[in-house]
NUNU-775788 format. One line per 4 residues: number of its first residue (from 1); their letters; for each residue x, y, z of C-alpha. Coordinates in steps of 0.5 Angstrom, whole numbers. Layout:
N
NUM> A> X Y Z ~ ...
END
This chain:
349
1> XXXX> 294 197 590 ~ 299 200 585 ~ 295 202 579 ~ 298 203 572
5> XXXX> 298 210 569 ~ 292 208 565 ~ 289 205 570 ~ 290 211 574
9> XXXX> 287 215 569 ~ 280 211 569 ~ 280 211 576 ~ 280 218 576
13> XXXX> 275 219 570 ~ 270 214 573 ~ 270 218 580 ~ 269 224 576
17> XXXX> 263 220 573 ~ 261 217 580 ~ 260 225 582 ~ 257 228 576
21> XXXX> 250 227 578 ~ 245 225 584 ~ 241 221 579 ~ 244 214 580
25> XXXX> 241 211 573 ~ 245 216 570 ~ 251 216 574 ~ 251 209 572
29> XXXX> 250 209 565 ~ 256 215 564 ~ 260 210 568 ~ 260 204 565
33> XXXX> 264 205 559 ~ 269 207 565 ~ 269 201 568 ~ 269 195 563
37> XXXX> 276 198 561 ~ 278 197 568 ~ 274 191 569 ~ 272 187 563
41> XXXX> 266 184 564 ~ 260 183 559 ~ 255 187 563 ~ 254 189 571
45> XXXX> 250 190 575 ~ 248 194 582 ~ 242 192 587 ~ 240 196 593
49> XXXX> 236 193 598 ~ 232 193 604 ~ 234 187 612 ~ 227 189 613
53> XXXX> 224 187 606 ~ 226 181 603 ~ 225 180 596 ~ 225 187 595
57> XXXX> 230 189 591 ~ 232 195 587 ~ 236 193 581 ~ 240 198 575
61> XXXX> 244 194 570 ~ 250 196 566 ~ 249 193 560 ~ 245 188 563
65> XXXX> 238 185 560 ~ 232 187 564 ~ 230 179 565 ~ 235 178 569
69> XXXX> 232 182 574 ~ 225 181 573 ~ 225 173 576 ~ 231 175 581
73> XXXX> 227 175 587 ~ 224 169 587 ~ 231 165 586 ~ 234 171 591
77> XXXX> 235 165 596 ~ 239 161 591 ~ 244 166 589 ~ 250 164 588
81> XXXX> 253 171 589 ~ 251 171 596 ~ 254 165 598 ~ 258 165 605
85> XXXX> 263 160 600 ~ 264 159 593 ~ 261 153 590 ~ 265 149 587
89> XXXX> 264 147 579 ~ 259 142 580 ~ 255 145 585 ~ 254 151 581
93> XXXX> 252 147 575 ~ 246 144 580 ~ 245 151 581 ~ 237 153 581
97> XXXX> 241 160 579 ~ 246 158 574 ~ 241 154 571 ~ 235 158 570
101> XXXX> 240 164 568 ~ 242 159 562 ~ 234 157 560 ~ 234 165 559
105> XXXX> 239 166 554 ~ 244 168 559 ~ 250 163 560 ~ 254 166 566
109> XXXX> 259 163 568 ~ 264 168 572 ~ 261 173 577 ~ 265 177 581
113> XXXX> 261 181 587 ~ 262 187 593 ~ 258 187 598 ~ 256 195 600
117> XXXX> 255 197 606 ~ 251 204 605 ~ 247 206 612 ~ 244 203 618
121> XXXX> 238 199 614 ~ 241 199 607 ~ 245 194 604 ~ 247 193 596
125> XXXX> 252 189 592 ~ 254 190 585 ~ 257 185 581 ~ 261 184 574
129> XXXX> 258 178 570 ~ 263 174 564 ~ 259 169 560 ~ 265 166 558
133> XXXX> 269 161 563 ~ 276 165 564 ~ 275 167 571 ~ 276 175 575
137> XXXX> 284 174 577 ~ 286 177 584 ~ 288 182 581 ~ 282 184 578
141> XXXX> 278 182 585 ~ 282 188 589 ~ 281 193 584 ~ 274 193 585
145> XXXX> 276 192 593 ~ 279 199 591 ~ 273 202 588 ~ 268 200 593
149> XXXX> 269 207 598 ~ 267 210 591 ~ 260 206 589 ~ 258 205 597
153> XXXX> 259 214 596 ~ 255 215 591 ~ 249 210 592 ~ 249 214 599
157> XXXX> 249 221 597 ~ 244 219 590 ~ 240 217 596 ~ 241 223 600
161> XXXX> 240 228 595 ~ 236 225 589 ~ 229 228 592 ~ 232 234 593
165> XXXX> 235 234 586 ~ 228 234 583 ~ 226 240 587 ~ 229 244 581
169> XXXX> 236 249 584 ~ 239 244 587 ~ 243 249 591 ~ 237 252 594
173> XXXX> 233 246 595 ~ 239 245 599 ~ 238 251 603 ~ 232 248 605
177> XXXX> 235 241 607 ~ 230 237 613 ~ 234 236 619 ~ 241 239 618
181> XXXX> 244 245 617 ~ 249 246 610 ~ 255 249 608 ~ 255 249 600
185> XXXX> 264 250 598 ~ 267 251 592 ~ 273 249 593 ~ 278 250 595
189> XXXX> 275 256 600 ~ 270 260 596 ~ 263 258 600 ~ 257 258 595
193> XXXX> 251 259 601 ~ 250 256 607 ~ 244 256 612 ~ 241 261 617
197> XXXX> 243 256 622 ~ 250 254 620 ~ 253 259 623 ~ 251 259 630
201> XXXX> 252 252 630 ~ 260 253 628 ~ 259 258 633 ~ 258 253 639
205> XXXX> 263 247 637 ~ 269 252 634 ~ 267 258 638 ~ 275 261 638
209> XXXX> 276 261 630 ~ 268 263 630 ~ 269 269 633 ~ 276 271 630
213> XXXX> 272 270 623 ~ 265 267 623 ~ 265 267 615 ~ 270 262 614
217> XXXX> 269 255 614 ~ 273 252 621 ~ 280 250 619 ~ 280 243 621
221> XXXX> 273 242 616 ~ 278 246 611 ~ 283 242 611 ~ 278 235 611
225> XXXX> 274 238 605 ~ 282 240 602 ~ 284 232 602 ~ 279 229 600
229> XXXX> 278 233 593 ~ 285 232 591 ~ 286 227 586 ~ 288 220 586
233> XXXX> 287 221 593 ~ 284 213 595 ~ 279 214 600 ~ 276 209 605
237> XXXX> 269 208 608 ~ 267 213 613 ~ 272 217 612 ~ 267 222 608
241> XXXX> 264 224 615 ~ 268 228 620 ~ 265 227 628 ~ 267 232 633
245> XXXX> 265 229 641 ~ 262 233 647 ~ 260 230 653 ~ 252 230 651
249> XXXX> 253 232 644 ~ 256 230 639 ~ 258 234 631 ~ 257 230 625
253> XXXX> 259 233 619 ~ 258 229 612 ~ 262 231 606 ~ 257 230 599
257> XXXX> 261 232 591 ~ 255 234 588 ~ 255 233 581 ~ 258 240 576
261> XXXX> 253 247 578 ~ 253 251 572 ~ 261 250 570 ~ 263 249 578
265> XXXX> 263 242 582 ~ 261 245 588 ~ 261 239 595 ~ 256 242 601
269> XXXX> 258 240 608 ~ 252 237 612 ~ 251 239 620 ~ 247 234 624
273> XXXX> 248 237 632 ~ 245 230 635 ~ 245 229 643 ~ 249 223 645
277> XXXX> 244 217 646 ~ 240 215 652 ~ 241 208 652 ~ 235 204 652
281> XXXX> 232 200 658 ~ 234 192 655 ~ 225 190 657 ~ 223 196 652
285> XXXX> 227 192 647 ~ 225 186 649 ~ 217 189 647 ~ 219 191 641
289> XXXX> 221 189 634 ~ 228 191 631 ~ 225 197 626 ~ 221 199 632
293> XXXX> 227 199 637 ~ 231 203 631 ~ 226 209 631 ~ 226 208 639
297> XXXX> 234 209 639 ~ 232 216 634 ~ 228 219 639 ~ 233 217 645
301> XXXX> 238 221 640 ~ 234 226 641 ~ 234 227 633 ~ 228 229 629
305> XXXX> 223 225 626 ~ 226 228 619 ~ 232 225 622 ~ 230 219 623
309> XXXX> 227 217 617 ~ 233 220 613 ~ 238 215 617 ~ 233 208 618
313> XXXX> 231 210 610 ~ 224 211 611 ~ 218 216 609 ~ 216 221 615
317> XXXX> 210 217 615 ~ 213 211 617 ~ 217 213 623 ~ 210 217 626
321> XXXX> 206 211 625 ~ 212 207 628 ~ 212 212 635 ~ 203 212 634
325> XXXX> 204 203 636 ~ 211 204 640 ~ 207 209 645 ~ 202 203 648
329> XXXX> 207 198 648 ~ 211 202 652 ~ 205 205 657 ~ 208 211 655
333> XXXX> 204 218 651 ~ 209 223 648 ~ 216 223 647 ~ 218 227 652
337> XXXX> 215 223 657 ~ 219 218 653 ~ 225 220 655 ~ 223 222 661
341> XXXX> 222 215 662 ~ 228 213 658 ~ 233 217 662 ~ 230 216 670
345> XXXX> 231 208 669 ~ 238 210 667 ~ 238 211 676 ~ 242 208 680
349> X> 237 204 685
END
C-alpha cells in the first residue's frame, strides 16, 4: 500500500525496534508506542501458541491488563477473533467472550487480528483492541497486513536466538550455535565471524568464487543480505531465507537482524546443509501420531536431533523420547536402520 511520509518513518522506527533486541518482551515494549501511532488502539496484544497443545498460550500485552490473559484459555474455543467468519452485531453481543470481557472491566468493542505463520508446529496472532465502537477502516487493516512479515520475523528469530542471548556474548554464543554453521555481517561487507565449518561448506555449494576467495561471502548471499537491509524495503514472508538445491541436497541459509552490538547492527547468516528427504513409507504414517511422523520426517532429512527439535519447537529431550517410542512402532532398533528401511521400501517391486 502507499504509505504517507509520516507513515513511512514509523514504519522504519518500528522495524528498527522490532530488531533492537532478541528479548520479545522488550521488543514489544520499545514497540508499542510506534504502533498505536500507526494503528490507534487501546491496547494489543501477541499470543504464541502450539497445534499440539491446546489451550496453551503464551501471551504478552501491549498495554493490555493481564486478566485479560488469565481467563483466556478457558474461553479460547469461544474466541470471536478466531472465528472463520465475522459475527455480526447481535451474535457478538451473545458472545461468551464479549461478555465475560465486559464483566471484567474491559468493554471491547473492535478487534482487529493477524494470524502469523512462525514455523512448522507454531502459530501466533496479534491483535489491536479498541474499547469504543468506531471500527478498524480498510486501510488501517492493510497496514497491519503489511507489517505481518515484520511481526512473524521477530517472533521467529526472538524464539531462535532468545536462549542464545542469555549465554552472555551473544556473537560468540553464536559461534557455538547447535546444528548449523554461521556467518556474522556487518553490512555491507565486513564479516564480524564465522564458524570453523562455514567455510568448507561454502566451499562445496560455490566452489568456483570460494576458490578465487574463500574469506568472502559468495556474491549472490551478498547481494540477498544487501536487499533486505536497505530501508523501506517491504519484505514478504519467506524471503528472509535463501535456498539453494542439488540432487540429494539442499543449501538453507536463513537471514536473522540481530539487535545493536556494541554500536554496530550486525545480521548473522544460518547454514543448515539438509539431505533431501526420504519419503516416508504411507503404513509408518498410518502407526504413528503426527508429531511422531514430525520427527520421522527429521531423521529421513537426515537433520540432527538438534535440528529437529529447533524446527518442531521442541526440547532435545522430547525428540529422543519420541524416537525411544517411535523404534517399536516401527520394528526397527537404530536410525541407520531406520533409513535403511525407509529408502529399500522406496524400490520398485
Amino acid at each position: 500500500m502507499n504509505l504517507t511520509a509520516h507513515e513511512q518513518v514509523l514504519v522504519l522506527e518500528l522495524t528498527r525496534a522490532l530488531s533492537s533486541s532478541l528479548d520479545l518482551t522488550e521488543v514489544l515494549a520499545r514497540a508499542q508506542g510506534i504502533l498505536t501511532q500507526l494503528l490507534p488502539c487501546d491496547y494489543a496484544a501477541l499470543c504464541v501458541s502450539r497445534p499440539e497443545r491446546p489451550g496453551d498460550y503464551e501471551w504478552m500485552g501491549l498495554g493490555a491488563p493481564g486478566i485479560l490473559f488469565a481467563h483466556y484459555p478457558e474461553l479460547a474455543t469461544v474466541d470471536f477473533v478466531r472465528a472463520t467468519d465475522p459475527l455480526s452485531s447481535k451474535d457478538l453481543r451473545r458472545n461468551l467472550l464479549y461478555l465475560r470481557c465486559r464483566e471484567m472491566g474491559l468493554p471491547l468493542e473492535q478487534v482487529l487480528v493477524v494470524l502469523l505463520d512462525l514455523r512448522q508446529n507454531w502459530h501466533g496472532g496479534f491483535t489491536l483492541y479498541r474499547e469504543h465502537t468506531l471500527p478498524f477502516s480498510e486501510r488501517e487493516q492493510d497496514l497491519l497486513e503489511d507489517l505481518k512479515p515484520y511481526l512473524a520475523n521477530t517472533v521467529r528469530n526472538c524464539r531462535m536466538f532468545e536462549h542464545e542471548a542469555t549465554r552472555g556474548d551473544l556473537l560468540d554464543a553464536l559461534f557455538h550455535h547447535q546444528g548449523a554453521e554461521c556467518v556474522v555481517m556487518d553490512p555491507p561487507e565486513h564479516e564480524k565471524l564465522r564458524t570453523p565449518g562455514a567455510t568448507e561448506l561454502l566451499r562445496r555449494w560455490y566452489p568456483e568464487e570460494m576458490k578465487a576467495d574463500d574469506s568472502r561471502l559468495p556474491q549472490e548471499l551478498r547481494e540477498h543480505l544487501t536487499r533486505l537491509q536497505t530501508p523501506g524495503v517491504n519484505r514478504v514472508l519467506g524471503v528472509d531465507t535463501w535456498t539453494r538445491s542439488r540432487s540429494k541436497h539442499d543449501l538453507k541459509v536463513t537471514f536473522v537482524e540481530l539487535p545493536d552490538q556494541r554500536g554496530h547492527h550486525p545480521w548473522v547468516l544460518v547454514l543448515q546443509e539438509c539431505s533431501r528427504a526420504i519419503p516416508m513409507p504411507e503404513p509408518w504414517r498410518q502407526k504413528l501420531s503426527r508429531r511422531e511422523a514430525e520427527v520421522v520426517q527429521g531423521v529421513l532429512r537426515n537433520w540432527t536431533n538438534e535440528l529437529i527439535a529447533e524446527d518442531l519447537g521442541l526440547t532435545l529431550n522430547t525428540v529422543k523420547t519420541h524416537l525411544r517410542n517411535i523404534f517399536p512402532k516401527l520394528g526397527i532398533d537404530s536410525r541407520t536402520d531406520l533409513l535403511y528401511q525407509a529408502a529399500w521400501r522406496q524400490k520398485p517391486g
